[in-house]
C-alpha positions in Angstrom: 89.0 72.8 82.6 88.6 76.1 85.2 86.2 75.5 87.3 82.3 78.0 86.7 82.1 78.1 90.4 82.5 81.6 91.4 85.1 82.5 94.4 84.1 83.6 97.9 85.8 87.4 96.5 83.7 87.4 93.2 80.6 86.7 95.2 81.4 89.4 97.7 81.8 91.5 94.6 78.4 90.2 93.4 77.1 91.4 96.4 77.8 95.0 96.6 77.2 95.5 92.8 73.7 94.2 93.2 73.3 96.2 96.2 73.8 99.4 94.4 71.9 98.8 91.7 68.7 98.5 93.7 69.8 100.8 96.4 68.6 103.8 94.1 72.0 105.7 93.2 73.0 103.4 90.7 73.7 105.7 87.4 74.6 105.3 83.5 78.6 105.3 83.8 78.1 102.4 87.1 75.6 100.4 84.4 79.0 100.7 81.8 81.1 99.4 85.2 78.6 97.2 86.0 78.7 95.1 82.5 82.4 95.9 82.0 82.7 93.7 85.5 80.3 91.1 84.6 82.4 90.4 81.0 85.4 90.0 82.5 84.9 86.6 83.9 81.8 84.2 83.6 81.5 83.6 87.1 80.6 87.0 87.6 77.9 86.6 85.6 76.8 83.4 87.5 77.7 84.9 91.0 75.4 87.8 90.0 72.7 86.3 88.8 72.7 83.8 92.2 72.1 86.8 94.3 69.6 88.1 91.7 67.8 84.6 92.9 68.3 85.4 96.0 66.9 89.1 96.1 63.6 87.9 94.3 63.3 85.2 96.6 63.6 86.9 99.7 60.8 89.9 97.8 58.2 87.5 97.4 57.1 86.9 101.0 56.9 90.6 101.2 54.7 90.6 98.3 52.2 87.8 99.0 52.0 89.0 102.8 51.0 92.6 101.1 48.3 91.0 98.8 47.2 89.1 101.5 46.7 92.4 104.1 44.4 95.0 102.2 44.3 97.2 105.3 48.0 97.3 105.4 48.2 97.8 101.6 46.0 101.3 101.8 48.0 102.4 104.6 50.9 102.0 102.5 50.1 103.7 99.8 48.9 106.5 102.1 52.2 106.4 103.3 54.1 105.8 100.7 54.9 109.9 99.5 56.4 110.1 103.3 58.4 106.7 103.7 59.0 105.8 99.8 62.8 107.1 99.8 62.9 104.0 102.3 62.7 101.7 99.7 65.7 101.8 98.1 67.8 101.3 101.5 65.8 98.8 102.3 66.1 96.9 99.3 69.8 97.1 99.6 69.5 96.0 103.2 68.0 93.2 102.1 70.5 91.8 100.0 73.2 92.6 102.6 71.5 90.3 104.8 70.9 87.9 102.6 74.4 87.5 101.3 75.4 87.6 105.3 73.1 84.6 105.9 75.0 82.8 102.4 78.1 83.8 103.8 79.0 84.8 107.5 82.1 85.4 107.2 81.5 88.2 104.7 82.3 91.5 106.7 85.4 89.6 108.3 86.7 89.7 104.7 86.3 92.9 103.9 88.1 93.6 107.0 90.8 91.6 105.7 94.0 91.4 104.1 94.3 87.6 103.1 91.3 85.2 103.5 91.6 81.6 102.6 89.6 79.3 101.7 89.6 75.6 102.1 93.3 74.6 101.5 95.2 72.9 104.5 97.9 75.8 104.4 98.6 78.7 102.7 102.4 80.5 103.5 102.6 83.8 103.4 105.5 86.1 103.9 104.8 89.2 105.4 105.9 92.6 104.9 109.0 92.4 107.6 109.9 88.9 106.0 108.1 87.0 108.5 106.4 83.9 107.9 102.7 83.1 108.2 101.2 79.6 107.6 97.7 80.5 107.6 95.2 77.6 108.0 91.5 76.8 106.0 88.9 79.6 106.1 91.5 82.3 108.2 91.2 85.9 107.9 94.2 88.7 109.1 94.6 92.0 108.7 97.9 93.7 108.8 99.5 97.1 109.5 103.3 97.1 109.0 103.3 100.9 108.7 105.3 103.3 111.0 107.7 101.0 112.7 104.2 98.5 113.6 104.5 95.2 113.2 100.6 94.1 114.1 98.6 91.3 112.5 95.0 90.9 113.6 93.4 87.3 113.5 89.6 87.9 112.6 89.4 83.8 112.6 90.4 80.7 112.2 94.7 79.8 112.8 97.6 80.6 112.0 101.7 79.7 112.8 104.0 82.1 112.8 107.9 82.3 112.2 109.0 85.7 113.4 111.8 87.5 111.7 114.1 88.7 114.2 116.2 91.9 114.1 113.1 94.1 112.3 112.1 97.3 114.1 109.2 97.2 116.4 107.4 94.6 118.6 105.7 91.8 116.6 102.1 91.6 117.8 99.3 89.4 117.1 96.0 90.3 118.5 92.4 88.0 118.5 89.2 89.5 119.3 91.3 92.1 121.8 93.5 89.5 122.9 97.2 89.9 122.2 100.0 88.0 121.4 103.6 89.3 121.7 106.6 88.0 120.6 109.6 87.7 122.3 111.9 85.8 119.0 109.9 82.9 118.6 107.7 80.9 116.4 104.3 80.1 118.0 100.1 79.5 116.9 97.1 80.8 117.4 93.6 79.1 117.1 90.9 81.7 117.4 87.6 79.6 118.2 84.0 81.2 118.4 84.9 81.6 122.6 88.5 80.8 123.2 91.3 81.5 121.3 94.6 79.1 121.9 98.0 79.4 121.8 101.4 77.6 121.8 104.4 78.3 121.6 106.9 76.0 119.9 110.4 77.9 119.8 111.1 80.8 122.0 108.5 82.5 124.3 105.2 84.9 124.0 104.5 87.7 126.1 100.2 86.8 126.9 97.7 89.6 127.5 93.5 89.1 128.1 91.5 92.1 127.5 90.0 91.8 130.7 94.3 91.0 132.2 96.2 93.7 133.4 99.7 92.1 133.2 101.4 89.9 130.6 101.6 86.0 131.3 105.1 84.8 129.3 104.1 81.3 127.4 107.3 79.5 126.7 108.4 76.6 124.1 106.6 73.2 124.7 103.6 75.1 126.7 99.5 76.1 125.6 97.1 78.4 127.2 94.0 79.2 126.1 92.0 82.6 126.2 88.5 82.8 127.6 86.6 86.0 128.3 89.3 87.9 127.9 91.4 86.7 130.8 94.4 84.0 130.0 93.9 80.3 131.4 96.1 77.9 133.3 99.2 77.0 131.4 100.3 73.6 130.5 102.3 71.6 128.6 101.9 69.9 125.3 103.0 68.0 122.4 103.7 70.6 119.7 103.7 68.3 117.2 100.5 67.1 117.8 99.2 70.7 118.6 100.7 71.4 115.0 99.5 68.8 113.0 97.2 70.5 111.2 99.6 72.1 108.9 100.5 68.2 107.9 96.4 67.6 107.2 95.8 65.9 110.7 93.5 67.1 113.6 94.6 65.8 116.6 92.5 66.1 119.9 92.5 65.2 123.7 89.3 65.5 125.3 88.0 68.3 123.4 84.4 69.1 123.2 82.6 67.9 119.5 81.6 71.4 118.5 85.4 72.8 118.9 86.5 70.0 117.0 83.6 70.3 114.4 84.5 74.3 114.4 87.8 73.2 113.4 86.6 70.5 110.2 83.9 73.1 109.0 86.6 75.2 108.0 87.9 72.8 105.5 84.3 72.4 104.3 82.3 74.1 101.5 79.3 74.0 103.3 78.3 75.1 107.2 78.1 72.1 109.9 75.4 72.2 113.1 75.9 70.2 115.6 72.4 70.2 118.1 71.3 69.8 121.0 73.6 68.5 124.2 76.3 66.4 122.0 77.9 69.6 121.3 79.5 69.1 124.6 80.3 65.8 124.5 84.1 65.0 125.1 86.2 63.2 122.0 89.8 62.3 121.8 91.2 61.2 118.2 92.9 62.2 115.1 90.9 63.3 112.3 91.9 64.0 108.3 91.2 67.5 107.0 91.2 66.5 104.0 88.4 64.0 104.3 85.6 66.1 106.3 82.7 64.0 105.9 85.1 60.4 107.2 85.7 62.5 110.0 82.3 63.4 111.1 81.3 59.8 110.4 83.9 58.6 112.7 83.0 61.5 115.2 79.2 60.2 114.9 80.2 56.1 115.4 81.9 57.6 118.8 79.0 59.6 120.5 76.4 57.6 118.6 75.0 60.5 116.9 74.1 60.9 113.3 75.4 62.9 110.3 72.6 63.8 107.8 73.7 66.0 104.6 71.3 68.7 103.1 73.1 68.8 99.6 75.0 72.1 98.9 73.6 73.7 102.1 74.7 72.2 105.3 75.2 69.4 107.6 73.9 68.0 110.5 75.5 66.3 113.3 72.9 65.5 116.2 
């Protein structure tokens, strides 16, 4: 049986449908578009109405704290032939940020090309035959027009398999840092500060934002990126570094919150980690396909706890 739970796409959908309805330009042929959309597929009904939810919830604060201010209410209505074309934008604002809060990722999609979700990999062949094995909750742009070969990581990590004897410099670029390939087949991990990279067949031409020449990365070695500027380069065990396309995440002495950034995006729900464990050192290997096992084992390690707020979060502290 399909499932009634709508997709990540269908709720950004949601989103800017509702947005336009209460944003005050929202005429009789969008009302036709708007319930030709909604019939297509239940779970834009049910996506819809959950930001409905959402919109009256976040109005009725506004409302009580008005009912509540009598001053504030007269000066409104004195104001209101001045400031009433406000409302509309306003409203639509509203929504915007609340769908944001639901789902942070949300302007990194529309940015995108391809977005995952939760599956361990997802291979995709690019336009110049290339291959990219894009991992959970990873978002990339591409522009293979005019000779370009340029794919832009917006987040998470992703392996790729070059396809030699195209024209024009392959080119992957992270939050300004780039990524150049010189015939190889190499990953990058773009974290919330550092992105890394390794290389495990061939070599990559390195460059910060904040460098001003290339560093070459060759097979066997990692660097990571910080600040725009590329770190010290050292050897590793590809294998190990690549296990995550085989379901595994293996660590040495990583921090908890980097290694929790990397199980949240195999989770349907957002993980905090507080206070000072977030900098606490683990080594191990970790299932992605098990998230909660893993924080549990994570927890037992750095005697911390996991508590679980059903279908909105959890917390590691």
């Amino acid at each position: 049986m399909a499932s009634d739970e709508p997709t990540e796409e269908q709720r950004d959908q949601a989103a800017l449908w509702l947005a336009k309805r209460t944003g005050g330009s929202f005429g009789a042929n969008d009302a036709r578009k708007l319930d030709d959309w909604l019939n297509a597929d239940r779970r834009h009904r049910r996506a819809f109405d959950e930001l409905r939810v959402l919109y009256a919830q976040l109005e009725s604060p506004a409302q009580r704290l008005a009912a509540k201010a009598p001053f504030r209410r007269k000066l409104a209505v004195r104001l209101r032939p001045r400031l009433g074309w406000l409302v509309p934008p306003a409203a639509a604002i509203a929504v915007f940020l609340g769908v944001c809060w639901l789902n942070p990722s949300l302007i990194q999609n529309w940015q995108a090309d391809i977005v995952t979700h939760q599956e361990i990999v997802s291979n995709i062949v690019l336009p110049d035959g290339s291959l990219a094995r894009l991992g959970a909750d990873t978002a990339v742009g591409l522009d293979f027009n005019d000779g370009r070969r340029h794919v832009r990581l917006l987040r998470g990590e992703a392996y790729f398999e070059v396809r030699h004897g195209e024209p024009g410099t392959f080119t992957v670029t992270a939050g300004g840092d780039e990524v150049r390939d010189i015939g190889t087949k190499f990953n990058v991990d773009m974290g919330i500060a550092e992105t890394d990279v390794v290389v495990s067949e061939g070599a990559v031409a390195i460059l910060g934002s904040n460098d001003s020449e290339p560093v070459i990365l060759r097979e066997g070695n990692q660097v990571t990126l910080a600040g725009g500027r590329v770190g010290r380069i050292a050897a590793t065990d590809t294998g190990l570094a690549l296990a995550w396309m085989s379901g595994r995440l293996v660590v040495q002495g990583a921090r908890v919150a980097d290694v929790v950034r990397a199980l949240e995006r195999h989770s349907p729900r957002p993980i905090v980690v507080r206070g000072r464990l977030a900098d606490r050192r683990i080594s191990g290997t970790f299932p992605l396909t098990d998230v909660d096992a893993s924080l549990d084992t994570i927890a037992q390690a750095v005697d911390a706890t996991v508590t679980h707020v059903p279908s909105l979060l959890t917390v590691l502290y």
